[in-house]
N, C-alpha and C positions, 0 to 999 in steps of 0.2 A: 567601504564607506567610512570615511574619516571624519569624528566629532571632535576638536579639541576642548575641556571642559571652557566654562568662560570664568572662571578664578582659577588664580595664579596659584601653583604652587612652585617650593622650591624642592622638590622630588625629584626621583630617578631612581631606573632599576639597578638593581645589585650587580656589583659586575665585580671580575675576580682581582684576588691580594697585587699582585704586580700588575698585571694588565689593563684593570679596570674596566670601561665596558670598551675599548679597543677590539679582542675577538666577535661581538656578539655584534658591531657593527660593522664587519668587514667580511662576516658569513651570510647576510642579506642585510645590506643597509636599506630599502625602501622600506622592506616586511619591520624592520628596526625601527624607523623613523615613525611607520605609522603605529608600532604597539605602544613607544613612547607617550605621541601624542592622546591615543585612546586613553592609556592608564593613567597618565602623569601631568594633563594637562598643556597650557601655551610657554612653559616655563620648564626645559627638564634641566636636572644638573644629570652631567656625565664627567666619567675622567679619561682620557686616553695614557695611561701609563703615569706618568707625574703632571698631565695638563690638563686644568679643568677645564671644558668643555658645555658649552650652554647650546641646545636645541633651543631658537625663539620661533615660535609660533601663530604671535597673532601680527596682524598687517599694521598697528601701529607700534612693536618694537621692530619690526623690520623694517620700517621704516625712520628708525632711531638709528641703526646699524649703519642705511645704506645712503640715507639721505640727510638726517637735521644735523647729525652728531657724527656724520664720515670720517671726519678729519680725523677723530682720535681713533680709527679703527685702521690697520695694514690688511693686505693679501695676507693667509695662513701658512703655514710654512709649506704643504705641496705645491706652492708654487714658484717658491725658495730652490728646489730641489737639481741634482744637475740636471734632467732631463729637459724641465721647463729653463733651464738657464740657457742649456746649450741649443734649445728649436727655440725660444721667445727671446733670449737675450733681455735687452728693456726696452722691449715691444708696450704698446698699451695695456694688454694685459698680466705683465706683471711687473713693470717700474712704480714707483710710487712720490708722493711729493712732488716738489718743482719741478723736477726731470718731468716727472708723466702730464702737469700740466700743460708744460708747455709743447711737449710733443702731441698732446689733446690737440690743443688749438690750432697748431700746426697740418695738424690731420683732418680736423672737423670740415675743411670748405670742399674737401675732395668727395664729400658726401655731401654735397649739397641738393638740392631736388633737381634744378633742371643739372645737373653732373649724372645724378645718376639715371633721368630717365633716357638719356643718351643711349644706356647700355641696355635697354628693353627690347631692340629690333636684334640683339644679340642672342639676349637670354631665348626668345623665340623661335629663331634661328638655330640655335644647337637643339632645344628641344624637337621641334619638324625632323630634325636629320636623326635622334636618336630614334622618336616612332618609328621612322620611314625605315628602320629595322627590322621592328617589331613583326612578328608574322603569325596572324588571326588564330587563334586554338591551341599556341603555344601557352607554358609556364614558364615564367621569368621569375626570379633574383631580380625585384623590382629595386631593392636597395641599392644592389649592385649598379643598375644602370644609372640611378638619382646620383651618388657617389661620382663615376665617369662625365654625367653632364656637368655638376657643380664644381667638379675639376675644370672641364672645358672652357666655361662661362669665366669664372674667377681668374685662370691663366690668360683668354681675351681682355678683359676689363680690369685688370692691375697691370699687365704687361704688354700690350696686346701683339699675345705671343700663340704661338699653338702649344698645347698639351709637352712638356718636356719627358723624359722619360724618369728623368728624377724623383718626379713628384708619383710615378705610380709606384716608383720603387719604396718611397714613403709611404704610399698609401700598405704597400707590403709591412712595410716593416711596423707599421704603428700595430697591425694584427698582434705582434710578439708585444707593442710596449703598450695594449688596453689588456691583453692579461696578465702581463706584470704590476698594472696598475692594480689590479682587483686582489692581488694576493699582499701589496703590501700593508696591509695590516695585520701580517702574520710578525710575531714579534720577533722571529730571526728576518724578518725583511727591513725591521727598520734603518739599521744600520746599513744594510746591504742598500737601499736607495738614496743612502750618501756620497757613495761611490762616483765616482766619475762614471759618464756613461760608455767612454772611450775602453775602460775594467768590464763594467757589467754586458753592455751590447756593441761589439765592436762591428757589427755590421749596421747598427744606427749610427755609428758614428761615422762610418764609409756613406752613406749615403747623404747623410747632412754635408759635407763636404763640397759631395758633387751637387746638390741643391744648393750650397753656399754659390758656386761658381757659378750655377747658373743667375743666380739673383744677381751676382755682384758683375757679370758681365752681363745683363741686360740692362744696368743701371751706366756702366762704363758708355754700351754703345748709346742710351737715351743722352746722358750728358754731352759726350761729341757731336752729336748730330743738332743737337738744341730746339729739334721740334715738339712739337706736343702732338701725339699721337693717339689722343683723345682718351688716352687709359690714367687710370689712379698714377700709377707711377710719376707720370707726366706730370699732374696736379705736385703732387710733396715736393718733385725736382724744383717748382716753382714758387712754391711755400716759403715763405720769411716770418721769422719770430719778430716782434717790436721792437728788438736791435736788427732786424737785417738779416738778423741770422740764418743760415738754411740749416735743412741737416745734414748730417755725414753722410758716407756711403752706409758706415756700421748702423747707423739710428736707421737710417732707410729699407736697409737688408731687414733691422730686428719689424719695425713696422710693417714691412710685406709678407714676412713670415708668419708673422701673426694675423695678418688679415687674410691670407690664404689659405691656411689653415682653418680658423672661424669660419669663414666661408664656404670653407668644403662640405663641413660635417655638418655644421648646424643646419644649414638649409635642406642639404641632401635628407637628413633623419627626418626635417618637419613634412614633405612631400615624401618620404620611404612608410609614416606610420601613417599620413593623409589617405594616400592608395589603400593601407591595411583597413582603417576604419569605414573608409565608402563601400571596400568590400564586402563588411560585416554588414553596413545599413543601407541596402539596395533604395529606400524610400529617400533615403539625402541621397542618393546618387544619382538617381531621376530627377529629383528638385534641383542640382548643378547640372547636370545633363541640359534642362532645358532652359536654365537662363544661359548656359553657352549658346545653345542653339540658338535663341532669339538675339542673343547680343551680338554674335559674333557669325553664324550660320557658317559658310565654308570658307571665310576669307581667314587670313593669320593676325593673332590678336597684335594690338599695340598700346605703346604708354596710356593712352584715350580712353582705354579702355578700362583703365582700372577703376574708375569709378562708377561705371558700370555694370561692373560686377561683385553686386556686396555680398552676395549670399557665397560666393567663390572667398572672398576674404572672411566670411563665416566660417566656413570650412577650417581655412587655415588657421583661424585665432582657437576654435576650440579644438582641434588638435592639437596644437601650442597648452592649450591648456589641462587634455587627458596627458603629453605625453610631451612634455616640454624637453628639448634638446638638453639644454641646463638645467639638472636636476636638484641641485644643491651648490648653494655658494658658502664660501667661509671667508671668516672673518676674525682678525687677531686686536685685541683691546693694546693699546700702545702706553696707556695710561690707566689707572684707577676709576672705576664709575660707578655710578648707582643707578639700578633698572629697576623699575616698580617696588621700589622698597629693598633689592635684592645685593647686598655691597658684590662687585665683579672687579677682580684682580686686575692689572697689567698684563699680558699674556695667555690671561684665556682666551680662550679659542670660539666664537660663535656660528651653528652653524643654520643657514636660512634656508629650506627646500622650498621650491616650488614643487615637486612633486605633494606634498604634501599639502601646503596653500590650495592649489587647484583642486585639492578633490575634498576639501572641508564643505561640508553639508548648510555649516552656518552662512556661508555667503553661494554656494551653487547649489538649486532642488536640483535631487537625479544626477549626484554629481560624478557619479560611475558613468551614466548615459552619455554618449553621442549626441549630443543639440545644437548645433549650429545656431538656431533660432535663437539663443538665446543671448546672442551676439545683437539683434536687434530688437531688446525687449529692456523689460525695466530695471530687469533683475541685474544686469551688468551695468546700465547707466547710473547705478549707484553705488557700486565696489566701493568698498576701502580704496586708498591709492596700490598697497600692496597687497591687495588679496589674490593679484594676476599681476605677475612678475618675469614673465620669459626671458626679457633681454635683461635682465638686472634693475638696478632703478639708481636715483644719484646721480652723483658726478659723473659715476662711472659704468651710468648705462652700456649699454652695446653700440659703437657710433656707427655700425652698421645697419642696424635694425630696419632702418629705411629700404636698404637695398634688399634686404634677405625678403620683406614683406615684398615686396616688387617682382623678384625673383620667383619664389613660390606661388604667386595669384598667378602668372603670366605661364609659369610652367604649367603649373595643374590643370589650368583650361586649356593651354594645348592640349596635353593628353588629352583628356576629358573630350574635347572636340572630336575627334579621332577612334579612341578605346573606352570599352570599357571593363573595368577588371574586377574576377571573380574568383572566391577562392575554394578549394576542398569543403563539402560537410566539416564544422565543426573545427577545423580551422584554426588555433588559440596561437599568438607568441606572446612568451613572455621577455617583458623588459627587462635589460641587462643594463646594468648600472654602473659601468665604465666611467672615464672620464666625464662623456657623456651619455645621454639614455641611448642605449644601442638596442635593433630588434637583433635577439637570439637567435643565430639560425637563418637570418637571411627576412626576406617578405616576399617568398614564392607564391606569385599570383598568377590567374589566366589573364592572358591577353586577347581580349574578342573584338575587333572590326567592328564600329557604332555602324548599323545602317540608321539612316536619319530619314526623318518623313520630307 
């Protein structure tokens, strides 16, 4: 249960002579974030070695960070770093400036609504064939399977290509580069993740490669042939800046890298803890059970139907909200500022969690519990704008966020239609705090054949 006081201080815990508190946030950064905010209020000061570092807390400095006052704030340096250089390049998520507007704009119409409900008889489609797997009284590695479909889906609807083998070999290798990510706030790592990644992981850099070729020869055969193949790809090949302009092959590779990526993990994690949490509350999972069944009974869902399934999009928003993909964003000041009284450097460092946001008592009752409900009640129709923050907020929301919402209601109710899953007495994973929120250990659940009345 996380209270942030409601006056501001400029506090923070002791952390050691060179390091600062660098170790004591990279040996549990959430159990970190939330003692923070318990002790020290919506305001902490921290140092990571020589960079001061601000925890903000309440939904309207975060929304000073991400939204009124953007402009004078960059990405933080992990995203500077060669890993995210050499897999994003200057993708959406980490160019900044004119460059990233205009490849925004450029990008924005391939996400438009009737674009992407196009891709819903897809998303449905891979989900049917991965159940039709499934076999009744079995235990699954439910993540495992969410992981391979959001592969599936994402490689149709940006390329519309089948599953490369590339990309599993990536899905391998990021295993080696999320627990590298976890240890680099040991202070011999810092230096060590400046390195080229070609030095540190020369078999991530053999597989980016063969990923590059695939990208950049699926973009060769789109442009010769000159059709639209009804995928994202097709859309950007088509895209003109207000000079005319298109993009490269290289802005086009960085932009699909980046959306394919996004795409994979975010979604896959918001349906891998979805399953975890229906597990735990067999009472929500009977209340989805049966508006599937009435909305949908034995036929395969479609676009149509997303609006008739709110208590299904309940599901997912407060999932989203126990165990948000993106757990913490950063932010680097470019300029000098002042925050509630509080003078902030050029170069500090701000860091925004939602993990922490979603589970503040002051804006969610029960904010540990499982409620769906509360998706359609009064208590969220009044939020701050950021007190519930998943996709980020700003300029530089997620331009995805449409499709991943799309994606998930449409998956879950298949399953759901179909299984339903149940786990061991007592049961617990804990969140791993990766790149993104990862369940530790996998989400080994039973899979049991719905008989329906």
């Amino acid at each position: 249960m996380l209270h942030g006081t409601h006056s501001l201080k400029s506090s923070g815990p002791r952390g050691s002579f060179l390091l600062g508190n660098l170790t004591q946030f990279g040996q549990d950064p959430l159990g970190f974030l939330e003692f923070c905010a318990r002790e020290h209020g919506d305001f902490v000061a921290l140092r990571f070695i020589n960079r001061p570092v601000y925890i903000l807390n309440s939904p309207e400095h975060i929304d000073f960070v991400l939204a009124s006052h953007s402009r004078i704030f960059r990405k933080t340096l992990g995203y500077r770093t060669p890993f995210m250089r050499r897999l994003f390049g200057q993708g959406l998520l980490t160019s900044e400036g004119e460059f990233w507007m205009r490849q925004r704009k450029l990008a924005q119409p391939a996400f438009h609504r009737d674009r992407i409900a196009s891709h819903a008889e897809v998303i449905v489609a891979f989900t049917r064939r991965m159940t039709a797997s499934w076999r009744g009284g079995e235990t699954r590695d439910i993540h495992l399977d969410m992981m391979r479909l959001t592969t599936e889906v994402v490689t149709k609807t940006l390329f519309n290509s089948a599953v490369p083998k590339e990309i599993n070999e990536l899905g391998e290798a990021s295993a080696v580069v999320m627990e590298r990510f976890t240890k680099q706030w040991q202070w011999y790592r810092i230096l060590f993740n400046l390195l080229p990644e070609s030095i540190t992981q020369p078999r991530y850099e053999q597989v980016m490669r063969r990923l590059d070729a695939f990208i950049y020869g699926l973009i060769a055969e789109h442009r010769a042939s000159g059709r639209d193949e009804g995928d994202l790809l097709s859309m950007l090949l088509r895209a003109r800046g207000e000079d005319g302009s298109q993009m490269t092959d290289q802005q086009l590779r960085d932009e699909l890298t980046t959306l394919m990526v996004a795409g994979l993990d975010t979604t896959a994690l918001a349906l891998s803890w979805a399953c975890y949490l229906l597990s735990q509350n067999p009472d929500v999972q009977k209340k989805l059970e049966n508006e599937i069944d009435a909305t949908l009974g034995n036929r395969a869902a479609n676009i149509a139907d997303l609006p008739r399934l709110p208590y299904t999009e309940m599901v997912i928003k407060e999932t989203m909200r126990l165990y948000p993909s993106a757990w913490i964003i950063g932010r680097e000041a470019i300029q000098d500022f002042e925050l509630a009284g509080h003078a902030i450097k050029a170069g500090s460092s701000m860091l925004l969690s939602q993990w922490l946001k979603h589970r503040d008592e002051r804006y969610f009752k029960s904010a540990e519990k499982f409620v769906p409900e509360r998706w359609g009640s009064e208590e969220t129709n009044t939020l701050p704008k950021f007190a519930y923050f998943p996709f980020g907020g700003g300029p530089r929301v997620c331009v995805g966020s449409s499709f991943a919402m799309m994606e998930a209601i449409l998956a879950l109710a298949t399953i759901t239609q179909q299984f339903r899953l149940t786990a061991q007495p007592n049961y617990v994973i804990k969140p791993f705090a990766a790149i993104t929120l990862q369940p530790l250990g996998g989400v080994n659940l039973k899979v049991e054949k719905r008989e329906r009345a």
